[in-house]
C-alpha positions in Angstrom: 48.1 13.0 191.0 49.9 14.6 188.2 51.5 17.5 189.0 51.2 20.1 186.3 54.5 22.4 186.1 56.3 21.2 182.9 60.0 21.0 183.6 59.8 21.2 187.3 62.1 20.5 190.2 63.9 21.6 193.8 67.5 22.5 193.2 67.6 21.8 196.7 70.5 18.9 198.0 72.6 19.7 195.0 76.5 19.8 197.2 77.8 23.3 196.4 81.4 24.8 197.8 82.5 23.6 201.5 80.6 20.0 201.3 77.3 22.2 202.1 74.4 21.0 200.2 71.7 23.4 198.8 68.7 24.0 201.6 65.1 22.4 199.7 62.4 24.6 198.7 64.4 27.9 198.2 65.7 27.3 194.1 63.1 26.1 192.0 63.2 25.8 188.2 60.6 24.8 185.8 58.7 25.7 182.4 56.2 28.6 181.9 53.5 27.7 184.8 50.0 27.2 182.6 47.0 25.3 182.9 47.7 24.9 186.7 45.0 23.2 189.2 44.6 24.3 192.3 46.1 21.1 194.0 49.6 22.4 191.9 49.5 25.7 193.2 48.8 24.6 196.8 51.4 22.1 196.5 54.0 25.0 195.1 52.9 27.6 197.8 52.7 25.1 200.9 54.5 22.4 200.3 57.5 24.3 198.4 56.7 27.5 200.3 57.0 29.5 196.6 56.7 33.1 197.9 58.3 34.6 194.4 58.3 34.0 190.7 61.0 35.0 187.8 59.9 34.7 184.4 62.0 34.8 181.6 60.0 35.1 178.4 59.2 38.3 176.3 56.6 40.6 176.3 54.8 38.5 173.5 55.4 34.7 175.5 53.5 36.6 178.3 50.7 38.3 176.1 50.0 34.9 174.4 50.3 32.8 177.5 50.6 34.2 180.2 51.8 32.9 184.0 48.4 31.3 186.1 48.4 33.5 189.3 49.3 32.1 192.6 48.0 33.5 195.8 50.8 34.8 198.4 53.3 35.3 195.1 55.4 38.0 193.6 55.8 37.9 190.0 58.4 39.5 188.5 59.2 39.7 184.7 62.8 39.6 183.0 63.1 39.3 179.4 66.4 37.9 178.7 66.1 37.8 175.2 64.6 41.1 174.2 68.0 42.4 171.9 68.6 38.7 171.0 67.1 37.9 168.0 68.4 34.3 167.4 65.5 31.4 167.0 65.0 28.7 169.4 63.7 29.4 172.7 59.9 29.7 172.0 57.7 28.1 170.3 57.3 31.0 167.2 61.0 31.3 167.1 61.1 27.2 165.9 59.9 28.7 162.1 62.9 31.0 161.3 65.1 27.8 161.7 66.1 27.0 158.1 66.5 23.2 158.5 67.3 20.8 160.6 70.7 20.4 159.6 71.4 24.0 161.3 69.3 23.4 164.3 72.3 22.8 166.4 74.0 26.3 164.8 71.1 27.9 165.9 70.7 26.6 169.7 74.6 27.3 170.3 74.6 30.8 168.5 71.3 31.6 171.1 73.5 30.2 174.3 76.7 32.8 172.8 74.5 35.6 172.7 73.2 35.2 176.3 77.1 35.4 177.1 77.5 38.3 175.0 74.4 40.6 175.1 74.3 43.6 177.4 70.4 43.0 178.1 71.2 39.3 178.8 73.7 39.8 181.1 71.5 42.6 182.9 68.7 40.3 183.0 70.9 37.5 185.0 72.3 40.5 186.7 68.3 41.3 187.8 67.7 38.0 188.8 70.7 37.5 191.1 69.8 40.7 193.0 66.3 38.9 193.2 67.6 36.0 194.9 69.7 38.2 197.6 66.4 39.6 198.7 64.6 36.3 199.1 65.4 36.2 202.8 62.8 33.3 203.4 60.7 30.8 201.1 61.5 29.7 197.8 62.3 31.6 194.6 60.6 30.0 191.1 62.5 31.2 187.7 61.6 30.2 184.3 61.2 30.3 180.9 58.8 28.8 177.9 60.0 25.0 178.3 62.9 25.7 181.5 65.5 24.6 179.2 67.9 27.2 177.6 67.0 30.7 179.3 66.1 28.6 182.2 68.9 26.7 182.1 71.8 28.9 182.0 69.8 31.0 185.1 70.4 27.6 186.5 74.3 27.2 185.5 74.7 30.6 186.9 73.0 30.6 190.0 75.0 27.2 190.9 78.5 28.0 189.8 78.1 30.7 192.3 77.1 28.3 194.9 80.2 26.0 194.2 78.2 23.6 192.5 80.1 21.2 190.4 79.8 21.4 186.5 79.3 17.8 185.9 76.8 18.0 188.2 75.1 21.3 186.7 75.2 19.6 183.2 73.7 16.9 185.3 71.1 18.8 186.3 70.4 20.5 182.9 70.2 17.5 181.0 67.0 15.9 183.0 65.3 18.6 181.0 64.9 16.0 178.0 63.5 13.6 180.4 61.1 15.9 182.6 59.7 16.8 179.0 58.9 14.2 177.4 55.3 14.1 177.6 55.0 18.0 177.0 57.1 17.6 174.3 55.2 14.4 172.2 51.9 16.8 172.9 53.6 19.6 171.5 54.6 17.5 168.3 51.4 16.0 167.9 49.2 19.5 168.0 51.9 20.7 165.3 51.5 17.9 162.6 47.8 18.9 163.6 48.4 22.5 162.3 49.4 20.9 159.3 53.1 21.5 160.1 55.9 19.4 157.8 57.7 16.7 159.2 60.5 18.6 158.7 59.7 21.4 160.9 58.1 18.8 163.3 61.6 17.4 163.5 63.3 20.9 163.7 60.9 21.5 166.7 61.7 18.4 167.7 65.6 18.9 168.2 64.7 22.4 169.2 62.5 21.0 172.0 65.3 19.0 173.7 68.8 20.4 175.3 72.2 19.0 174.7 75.3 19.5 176.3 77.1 20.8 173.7 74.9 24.0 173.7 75.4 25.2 177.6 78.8 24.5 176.4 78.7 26.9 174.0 77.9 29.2 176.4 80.7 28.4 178.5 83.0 28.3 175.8 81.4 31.7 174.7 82.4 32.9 178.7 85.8 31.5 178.6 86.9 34.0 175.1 85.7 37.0 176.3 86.1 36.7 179.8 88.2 34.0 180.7 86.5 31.7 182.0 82.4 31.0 183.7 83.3 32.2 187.0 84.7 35.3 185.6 81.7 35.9 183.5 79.9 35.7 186.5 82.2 38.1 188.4 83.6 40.5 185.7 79.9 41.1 183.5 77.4 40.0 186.1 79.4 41.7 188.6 78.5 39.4 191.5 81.2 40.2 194.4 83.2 37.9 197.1 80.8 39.4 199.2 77.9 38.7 197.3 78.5 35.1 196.8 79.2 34.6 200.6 76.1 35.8 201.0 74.1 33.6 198.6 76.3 30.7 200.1 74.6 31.6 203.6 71.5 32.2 202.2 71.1 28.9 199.9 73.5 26.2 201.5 73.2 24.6 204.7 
């Protein structure tokens, strides 16, 4: 059976601070959960005990598209981009990129601005409070594809549970290989549209993650902050107390 969330896996058995390891079906990541069966969301409710949903994407992602409901869920909807206009995290977004020789400018400059931008950083700051009141089951977040939104939720939430950064790159990199098949479908209903190969090939790039740009985002962390962990303490304002708490909460 092919199970139909694009982009999806358990955090869970990640080793975060102390030698713990992260408990299974609690942190779940993925892309925008559409065109589900009913065997997917009985898998994601039983068998991953999925009691709440975050989603990531503006107003318009959500109009267009928007989440399949799950029985026994709580949705809850955080638009981390709504002041950041920079292109790259939705499909739409793909045609204000120039050329393909500045999609890399593009996906760093969006990764900076998720550092820098007060509604950003109050978005993540939502999301963490979401987690510390999600005493039992698991906790879904996501984006369009559960790459660049989605994946610096994911950088977040696992520096603060001691989580290595090789292994969080780790983690963010089997992005290009979870969506491979979403992604050649996504190519092939563009050219379809009548779409150049250029743009195919901006959407292309666009589509998949590199290291380089969650780097940017660290990178963007450590000049105005001083480093990730301070980002996280200092503008998300996560406390000592906070993270202990989490660590209880997610690590066994």
């Amino acid at each position: 059976m092919n199970f139909r969330p694009v982009n999806f896996r358990d955090l869970g058995g990640l080793e975060g601070s102390g030698g713990r390891k992260l408990l299974p079906c609690r942190l779940l990541r993925s892309g925008e959960l559409v065109r589900l069966s009913e065997d997917d969301k009985e898998i994601l409710t039983k068998e991953y005990q999925l009691r709440t949903i975050v989603d990531l994407r503006g107003e318009r992602e959500c109009r267009e598209n928007p989440d399949d409901g799950i029985t026994g869920t709580v949705y809850h909807n955080i638009d981390v981009l709504k002041a950041i206009h920079e292109a790259g995290a939705d499909m739409g977004s793909f045609e204000t990129i120039p050329d393909i020789d500045t999609v890399d400018f593009y996906m760093r400059g969006l990764y900076e601005q998720m550092i820098q931008n007060t509604e950003a950083v109050n978005g993540y700051r939502k999301l963490i409070d979401l987690l510390l009141s999600q005493k039992e089951g698991a906790l879904l977040f996501h984006c369009f594809a559960g790459k660049d939104r989605t994946g610096l939720a994911a950088a977040i939430i696992l520096t603060i549970l001691g989580i290595e950064k090789d292994d969080i790159f780790w983690d963010y990199l089997k992005t290009n290989e979870q969506r491979k098949e979403e992604n050649s479908i996504l190519l092939k209903e563009l050219k379809e549209k009548g779409f150049s190969e250029e743009r195919c090939k901006i959407a292309e790039t666009a589509l998949t993650v590199k290291a380089e740009y969650l780097e940017a985002a660290y990178l963007a962390a450590e000049k105005h902050y001083g480093s990730f962990s301070e980002f996280i303490s200092k503008a998300l304002k996560v406390t000592k107390e906070e993270e202990k708490e989490l660590g209880n909460m997610y690590l066994y």
